[in-house]
Residue, then its C-alpha position, 0 to 999 in steps of 0.5 A: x290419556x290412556x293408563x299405560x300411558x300415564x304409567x309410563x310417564x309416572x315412571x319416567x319422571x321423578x317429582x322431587x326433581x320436578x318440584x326442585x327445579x321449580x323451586x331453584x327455577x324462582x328462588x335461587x338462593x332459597x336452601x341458602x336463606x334457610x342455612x343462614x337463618x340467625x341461630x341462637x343455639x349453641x354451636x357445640x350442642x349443634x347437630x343439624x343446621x337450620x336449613x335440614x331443619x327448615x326444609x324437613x317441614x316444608x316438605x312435610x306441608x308440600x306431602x300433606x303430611x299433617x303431625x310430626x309422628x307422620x313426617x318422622x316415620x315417613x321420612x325415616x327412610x335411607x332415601x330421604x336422607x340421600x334425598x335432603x342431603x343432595x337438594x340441600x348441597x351437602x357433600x356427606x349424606x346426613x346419616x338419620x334426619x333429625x327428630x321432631x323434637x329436635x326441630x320444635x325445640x329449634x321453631x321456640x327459639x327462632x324469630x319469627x321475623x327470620x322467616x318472615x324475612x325469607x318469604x319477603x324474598x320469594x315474593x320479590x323473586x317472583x315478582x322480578x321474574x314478571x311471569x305474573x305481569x297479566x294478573x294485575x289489575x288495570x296492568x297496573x296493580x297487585x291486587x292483594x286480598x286481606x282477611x283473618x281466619x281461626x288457627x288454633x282453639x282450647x278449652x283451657x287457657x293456652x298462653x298469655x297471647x290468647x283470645x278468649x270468647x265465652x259463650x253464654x246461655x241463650x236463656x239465663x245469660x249464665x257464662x256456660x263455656x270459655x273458649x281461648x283461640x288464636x287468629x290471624x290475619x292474611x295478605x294474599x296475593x292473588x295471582x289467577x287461581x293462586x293465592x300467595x301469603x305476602x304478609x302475616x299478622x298474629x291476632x294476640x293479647x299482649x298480655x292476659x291483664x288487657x281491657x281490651x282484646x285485639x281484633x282484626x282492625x287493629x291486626x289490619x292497621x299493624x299489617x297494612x303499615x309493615x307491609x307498605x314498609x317491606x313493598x314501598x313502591x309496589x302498586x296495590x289494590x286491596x280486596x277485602x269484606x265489608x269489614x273493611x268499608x271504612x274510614x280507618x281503611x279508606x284513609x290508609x289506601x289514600x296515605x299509601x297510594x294504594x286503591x281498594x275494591x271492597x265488599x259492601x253491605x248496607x249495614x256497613x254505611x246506612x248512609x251510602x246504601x240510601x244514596x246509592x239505592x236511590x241514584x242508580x234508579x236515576x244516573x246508572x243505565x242497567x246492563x247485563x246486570x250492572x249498575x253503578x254510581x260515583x262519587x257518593x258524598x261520605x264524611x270529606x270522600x267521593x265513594x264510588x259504588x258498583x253493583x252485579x245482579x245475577x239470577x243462580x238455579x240451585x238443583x235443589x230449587x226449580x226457580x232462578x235465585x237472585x244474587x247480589x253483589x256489591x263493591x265500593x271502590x276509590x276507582x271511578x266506574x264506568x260502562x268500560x270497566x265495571x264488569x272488571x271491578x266486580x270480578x276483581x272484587x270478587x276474586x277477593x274469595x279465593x283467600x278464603x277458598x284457594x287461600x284459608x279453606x285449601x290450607x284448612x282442609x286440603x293438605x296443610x291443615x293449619x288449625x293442628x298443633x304441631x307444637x304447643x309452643x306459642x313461638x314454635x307454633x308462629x313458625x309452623x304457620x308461617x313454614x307453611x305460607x312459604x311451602x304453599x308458595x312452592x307448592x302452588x307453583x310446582x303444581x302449576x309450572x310442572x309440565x308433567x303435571x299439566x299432562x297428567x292432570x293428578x288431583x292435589x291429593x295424588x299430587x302430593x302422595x306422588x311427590x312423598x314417594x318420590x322424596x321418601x323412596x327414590x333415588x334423585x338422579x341429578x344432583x345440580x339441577x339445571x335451572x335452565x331446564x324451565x322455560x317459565x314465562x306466563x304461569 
């Protein structure tokens, strides 16, 4: 495309009006959720409702604007305040936005369940639209990738929920320095190149007396149960590392009907590599580099096992790499379906790049601490998971994106300049604008 032609469709389309119309295309009564959101402040000493409060950050997550500092000098604009009047409905405009203390003092004492709540319902929403239909698996199931990452770390303790590691010298033995961090846990639904958050679990200390840590089993056994409680009868297909190849987790999926496809390390269970190393030189008939071999006996379960050799060159080798990549699964293989079981095992990757390493590095950057209030922090994490959501679909959905084909980068700087200097045109966007079928 042509420079003058780019330019001419930059100035003709406003890109907070296009992210709104995506946003109220899937989720109608989003601004709504945010207003009636369970407040305990008092009434008396209240200035700004939830819903100004809420939406000022996930515009500031969906503008990769990254501290509060930046959001309040940002969106300290006569346009922002026009801007957050109009999408939120408000027939006065607001006269100045709220400062961002006034918003971590609201994230301390909102539950974290009133936004976990909220995010319950996009996920929902969009499943009903059934624009997603052609990403399950088999058509059948939602496959939905489960990993932890790091959020936050310090060198002193932070709060009595920390996570606390130290480090030894490799030498003496002697404790050199003690890190106090907070994990969490992730439930993505991988829908294509998009990842969701679907569900959430804080990796904590219940308190700082404990004999024993939380770790991410224990985290998964606590997420896998509400999530099966929120989604009763969504058909799901789990994807997680070789962590996961276990008892705990196959016993899980066959109590909830789920089906699983994991990473599988040798170490993980000596006793199935053996067996599976041995059989599929015997029953498995190698093909474009697949192999794989079912119903490998472990404890009273049938493991199926699958297997992709691939041969990689690296420029910075001359010879051909091999990679190996193995899957266990409770889905009985077969020639037909193998090469579909590998690659839905290995899109469990993209809770780690689209998913964890976009958040980290692309944007969101959720190892900052906007706030050093454990409760407060919670709620940032998770306004985030429910920006991304938006912002994924918006960069998806836009048809003026797909023609400009922008980088994330200028994706966002576009959509903070729209927000933040232009004047919003229509005040009632139409929904029936967007004719979404098959993202």
């Amino acid at each position: 495309m042509k420079k003058k032609e780019k330019m001419k469709i930059l100035s003709e389309n406003n890109f907070f009006e296009e992210f709104l119309v995506i946003q109220r295309h899937f989720f109608k009564e989003f601004t709504g959720k945010l207003k009636n959101v369970k407040d305990i402040r008092q009434k008396k000493k209240v200035k700004y409702e939830p819903d100004i409060l809420l939406f000022m950050i996930i515009m500031k997550s969906c503008c990769s604007i990254i501290s509060m500092n930046e959001m309040e000098s940002t969106f300290n604009t006569n346009k922002s305040t026009e801007n957050m009047s109009k999408a939120l409905g408000y027939d006065e405009e607001l006269e100045v936005l709220p400062h961002y203390d006034t918003i971590n003092n609201f994230l301390k004492e909102l539950e974290v369940n009133q936004l976990e709540e909220i995010r319950k319902y996009m996920i929902k929403e969009m499943l009903e639209k059934r624009s997603f239909e052609h990403y399950r698996y088999k058509n059948k199931y939602w496959k939905v990738a489960i990993d932890a990452t790091g959020m936050y770390s310090f060198k002193e303790k932070h709060c009595e929920h920390c996570l606390i590691k130290r480090h030894k010298n490799k030498e003496t033995g002697e404790v050199e320095r003690v890190e106090y961090y907070h994990n969490v846990l992730e439930a993505k639904l991988v829908l294509g190149d998009m990842v969701f958050s679907i569900a959430t679990e804080f990796i904590e200390n219940e308190n700082e007396d404990v004999t024993k840590q939380d770790c991410e089993l224990k985290a998964f056994s606590r997420l896998v149960e509400r999530l099966k409680k929120e989604y009763p009868r969504l058909p799901i297909c789990m994807l997680g590392d070789s962590l996961y190849a276990c008892n705990r987790v196959f016993d899980i999926c066959k109590e909830y009907r789920w089906r699983y496809i994991l990473r599988f390390k040798e170490g993980s269970i000596p006793s199935i590599a053996e067996e599976f190393n041995i059989l599929k030189k015997i029953e498995s008939k190698e093909e474009k580099g697949f192999n794989f071999v079912n119903e490998i006996d472990y404890d009273d379960k049938k493991i199926n096992v699958a297997e992709y050799v691939e041969l990689v060159k690296y420029k910075s080798k001359k010879e051909l790499i091999e990679r190996r990549f193995v899957f266990i699964t409770d889905i009985e293989i077969s020639k037909n379906n193998v090469e579909d079981i590998v690659a839905a095992g290995r899109s469990r990757w993209k809770i780690e790049n689209q998913g964890f390493n976009n958040q980290k590095n692309v944007g969101y950057d959720i190892e900052h601490a906007c706030c050093l209030n454990y409760n407060a922090m919670k709620n940032h994490y998770l306004l985030i998971q429910i920006a991304d959501i938006i912002k994924q679909l918006f960069i998806k959905g836009s048809e003026v994106l797909k023609t400009l084909k922008l980088s994330k980068k200028n994706i966002s700087s576009k959509l903070k300049h729209s927000f933040s200097q232009e004047t919003l045109i229509i005040e009632d966007i139409p929904t029936s604008r967007m004719q979404i079928r098959d993202l």
